[in-house]
C-alpha positions as CSV (number, residue, x, y, z in Angstrom):
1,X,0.0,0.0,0.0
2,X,2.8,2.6,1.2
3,X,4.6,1.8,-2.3
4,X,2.0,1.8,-4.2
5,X,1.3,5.5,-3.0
6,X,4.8,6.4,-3.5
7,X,4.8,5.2,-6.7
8,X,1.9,7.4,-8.0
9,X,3.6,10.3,-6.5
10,X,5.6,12.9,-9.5
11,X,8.6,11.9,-10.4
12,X,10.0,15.1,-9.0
13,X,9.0,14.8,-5.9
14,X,10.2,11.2,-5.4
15,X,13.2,12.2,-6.3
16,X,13.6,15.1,-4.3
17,X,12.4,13.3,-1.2
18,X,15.1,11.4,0.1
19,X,17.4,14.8,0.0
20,X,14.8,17.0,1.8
21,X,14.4,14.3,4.6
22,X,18.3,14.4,5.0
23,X,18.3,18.3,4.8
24,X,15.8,18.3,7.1
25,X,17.2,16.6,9.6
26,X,20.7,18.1,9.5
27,X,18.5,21.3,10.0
28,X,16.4,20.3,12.9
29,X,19.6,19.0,14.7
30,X,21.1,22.1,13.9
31,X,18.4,24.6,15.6
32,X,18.3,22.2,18.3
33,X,22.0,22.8,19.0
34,X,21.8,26.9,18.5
35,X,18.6,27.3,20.7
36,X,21.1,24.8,23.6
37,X,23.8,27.8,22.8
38,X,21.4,30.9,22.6
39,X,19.8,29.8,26.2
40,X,22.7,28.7,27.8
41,X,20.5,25.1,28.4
42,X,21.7,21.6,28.7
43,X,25.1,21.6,25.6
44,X,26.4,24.6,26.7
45,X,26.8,23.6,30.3
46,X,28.5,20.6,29.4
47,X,30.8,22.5,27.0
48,X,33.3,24.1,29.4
49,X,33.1,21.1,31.7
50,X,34.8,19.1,28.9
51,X,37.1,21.2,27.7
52,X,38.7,21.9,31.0
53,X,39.4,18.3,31.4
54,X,40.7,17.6,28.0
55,X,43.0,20.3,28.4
56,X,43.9,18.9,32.2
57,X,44.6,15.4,30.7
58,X,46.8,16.5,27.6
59,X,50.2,15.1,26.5
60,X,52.1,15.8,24.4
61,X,52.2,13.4,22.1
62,X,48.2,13.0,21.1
63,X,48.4,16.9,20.9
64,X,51.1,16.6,18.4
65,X,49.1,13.6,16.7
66,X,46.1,16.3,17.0
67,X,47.4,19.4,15.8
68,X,48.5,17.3,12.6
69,X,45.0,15.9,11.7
70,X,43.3,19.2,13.0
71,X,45.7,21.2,10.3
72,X,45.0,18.4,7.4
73,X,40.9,19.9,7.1
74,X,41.8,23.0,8.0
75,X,41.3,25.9,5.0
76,X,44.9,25.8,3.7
77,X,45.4,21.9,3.5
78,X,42.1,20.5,2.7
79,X,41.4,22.9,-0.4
80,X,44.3,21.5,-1.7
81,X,43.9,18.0,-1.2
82,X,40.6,18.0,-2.4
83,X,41.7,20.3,-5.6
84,X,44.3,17.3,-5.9
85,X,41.5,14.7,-5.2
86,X,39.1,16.2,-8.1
87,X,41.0,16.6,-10.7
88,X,42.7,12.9,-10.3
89,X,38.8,12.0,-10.3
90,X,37.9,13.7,-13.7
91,X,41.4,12.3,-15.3
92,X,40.4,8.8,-13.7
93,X,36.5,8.7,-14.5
94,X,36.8,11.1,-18.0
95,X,33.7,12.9,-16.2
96,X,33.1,16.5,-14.1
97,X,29.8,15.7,-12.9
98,X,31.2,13.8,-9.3
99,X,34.2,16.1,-8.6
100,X,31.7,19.4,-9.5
101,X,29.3,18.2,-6.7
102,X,31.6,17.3,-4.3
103,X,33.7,21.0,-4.7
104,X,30.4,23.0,-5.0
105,X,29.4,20.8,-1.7
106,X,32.4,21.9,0.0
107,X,32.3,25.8,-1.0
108,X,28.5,25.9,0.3
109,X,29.4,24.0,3.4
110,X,32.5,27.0,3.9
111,X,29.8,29.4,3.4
112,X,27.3,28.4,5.6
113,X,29.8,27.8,7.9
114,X,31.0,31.6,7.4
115,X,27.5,33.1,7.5
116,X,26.5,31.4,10.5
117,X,29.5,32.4,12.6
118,X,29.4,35.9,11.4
119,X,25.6,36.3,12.5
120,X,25.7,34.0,15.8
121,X,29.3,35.4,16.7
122,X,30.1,33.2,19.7
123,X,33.5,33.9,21.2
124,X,35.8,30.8,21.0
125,X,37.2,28.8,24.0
126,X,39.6,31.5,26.5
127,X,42.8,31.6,25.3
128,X,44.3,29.6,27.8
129,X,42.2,26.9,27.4
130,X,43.9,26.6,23.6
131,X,46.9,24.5,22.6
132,X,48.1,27.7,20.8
133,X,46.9,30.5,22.4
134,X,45.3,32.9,19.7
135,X,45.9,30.9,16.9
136,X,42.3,31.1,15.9
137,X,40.6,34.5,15.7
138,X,37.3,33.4,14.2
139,X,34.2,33.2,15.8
140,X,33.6,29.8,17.2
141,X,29.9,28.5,16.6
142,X,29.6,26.3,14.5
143,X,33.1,24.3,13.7
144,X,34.4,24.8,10.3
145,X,36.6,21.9,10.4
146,X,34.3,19.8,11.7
147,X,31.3,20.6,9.0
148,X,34.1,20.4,5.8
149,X,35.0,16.9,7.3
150,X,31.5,16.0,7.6
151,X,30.7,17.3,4.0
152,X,33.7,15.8,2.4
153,X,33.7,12.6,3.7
154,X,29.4,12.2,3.6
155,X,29.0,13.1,-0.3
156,X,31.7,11.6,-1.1
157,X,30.6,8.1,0.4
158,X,27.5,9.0,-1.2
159,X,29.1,9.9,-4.3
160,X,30.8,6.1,-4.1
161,X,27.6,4.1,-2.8
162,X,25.4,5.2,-5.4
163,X,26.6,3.4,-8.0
164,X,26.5,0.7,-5.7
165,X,23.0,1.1,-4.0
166,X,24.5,-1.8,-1.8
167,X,22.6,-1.7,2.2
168,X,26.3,-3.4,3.9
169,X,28.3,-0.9,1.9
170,X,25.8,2.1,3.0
171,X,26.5,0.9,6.5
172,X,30.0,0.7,6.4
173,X,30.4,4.3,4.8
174,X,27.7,5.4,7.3
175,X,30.1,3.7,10.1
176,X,33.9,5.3,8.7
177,X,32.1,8.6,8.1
178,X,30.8,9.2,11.5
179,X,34.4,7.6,13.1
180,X,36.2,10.3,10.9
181,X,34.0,13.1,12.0
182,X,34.3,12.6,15.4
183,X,37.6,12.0,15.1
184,X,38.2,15.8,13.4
185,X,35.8,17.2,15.6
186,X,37.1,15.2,18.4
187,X,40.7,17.6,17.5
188,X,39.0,20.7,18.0
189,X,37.8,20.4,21.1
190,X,41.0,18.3,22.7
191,X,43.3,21.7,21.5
192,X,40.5,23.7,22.7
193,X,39.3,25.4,19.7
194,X,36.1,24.9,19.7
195,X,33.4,23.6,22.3
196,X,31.6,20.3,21.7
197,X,28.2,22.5,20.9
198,X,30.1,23.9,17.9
199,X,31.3,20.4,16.5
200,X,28.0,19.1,16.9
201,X,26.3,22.0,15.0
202,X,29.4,21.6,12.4
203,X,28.4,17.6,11.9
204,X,25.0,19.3,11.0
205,X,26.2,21.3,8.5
206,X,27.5,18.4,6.6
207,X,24.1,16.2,6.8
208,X,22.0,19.3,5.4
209,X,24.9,19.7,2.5
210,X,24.6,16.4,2.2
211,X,20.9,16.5,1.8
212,X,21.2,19.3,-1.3
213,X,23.9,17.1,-2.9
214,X,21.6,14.0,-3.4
215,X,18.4,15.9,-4.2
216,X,20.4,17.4,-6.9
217,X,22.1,14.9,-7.9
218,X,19.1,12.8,-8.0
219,X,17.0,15.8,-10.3
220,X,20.5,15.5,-12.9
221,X,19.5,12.0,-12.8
222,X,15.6,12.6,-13.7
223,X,16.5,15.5,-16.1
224,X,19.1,12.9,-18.3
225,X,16.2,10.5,-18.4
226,X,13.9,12.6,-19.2
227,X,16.0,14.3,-22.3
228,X,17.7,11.3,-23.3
229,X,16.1,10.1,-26.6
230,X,15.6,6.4,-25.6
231,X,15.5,6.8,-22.0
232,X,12.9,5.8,-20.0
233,X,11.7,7.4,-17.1
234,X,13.4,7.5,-13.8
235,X,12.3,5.0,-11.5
236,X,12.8,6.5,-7.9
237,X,11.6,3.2,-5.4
């Protein structure tokens, strides 16, 4: 019965479903965090809490361990990698469709990321608190390493598993995906950049990215079907 209605639905809107669900949630867990921040409620008093004892219970080899994957997705290394990454992609695959996606992902991810911390302007940890003191002078909410983790590493294992459409493989890229983003956002708060509040609202930059990536990549889909002379129609099930 369920299919059967979503099968009689437009094939527009089945397609754009599946991303508007994951946009949605990456939003909702977004607000959730924010409104935590803005009333000073249950996140935020567990943010200084934590970073005081990471910072107690530092040596120095995880921070050197730390600093190095903290600088790796920051904005002079991960640009380049990923500059690297894309065009090895296009020369590999003969095709600009992937690589587009995933760099237009990661400049709308930066944005947002940009936008949000210019408007909620949240001061970062006290400077004594970080492994460098002053090293960062951005605002702090949300964590711009820890959303262009999440985006790179969630549309690209999209990216992959669609070609696939396999359920273990969708767990397993589910699975490394959320171990690398804690790990990155994990970084931030153990050199005391950032508070877990903003990592978490980071992580939820990347689902709602995410979400925009497969709706459109879904519509590209619908639109070469559609155009293609001998195509059929999509069939989003």
């Amino acid at each position: 019965m369920i299919r059967d209605r979503w099968m009689r639905l437009p094939p527009l809107v089945r397609v754009i479903v599946p991303g508007a669900l994951l946009l949605g949630l990456g939003a909702w867990g977004f607000v959730a965090v924010l409104d935590e921040v803005l009333d000073n409620d249950i996140i935020e008093a567990a943010d200084q809490p934590l970073i005081e004892w990471l910072v107690d219970n530092r040596v120095a080899w995880l921070t050197t361990v730390m600093t190095a994957i903290t600088e790796t997705f920051g904005p002079v290394v991960l640009p380049i990698l990923i500059l690297i990454g894309c065009t090895f992609w296009v020369r590999r695959t003969r095709a600009w469709r992937d690589p587009l996606l995933l760099a237009g992902s990661m400049v709308m991810a930066t944005a947002t990321s940009m936008l949000v911390k210019a408007i909620v302007a949240r001061a970062r940890p006290e400077e004594g608190f970080q492994s460098v003191p002053g090293y960062e002078t951005s605002y702090s909410f949300p964590s711009g390493h820890t959303s262009g983790a999440a985006t790179l590493v969630l549309v690209t294992a999209y990216l992959l598993w669609r070609g696939r459409s396999s359920v273990r493989a969708a767990l397993w890229w589910t699975f490394g995906s959320a171990l690398l983003i804690a790990l990155v956002g994990g970084t931030r708060l153990y050199l005391g950049y950032h508070f877990l509040s903003d990592v978490l609202a980071g992580a939820c930059v990347g689902v709602m990215v995410l979400g925009l990536v497969v709706a459109a990549d879904r519509w590209l889909d619908l639109r070469r079907a559609q155009l293609g002379p001998r195509a059929e129609p999509a069939s989003y099930d």
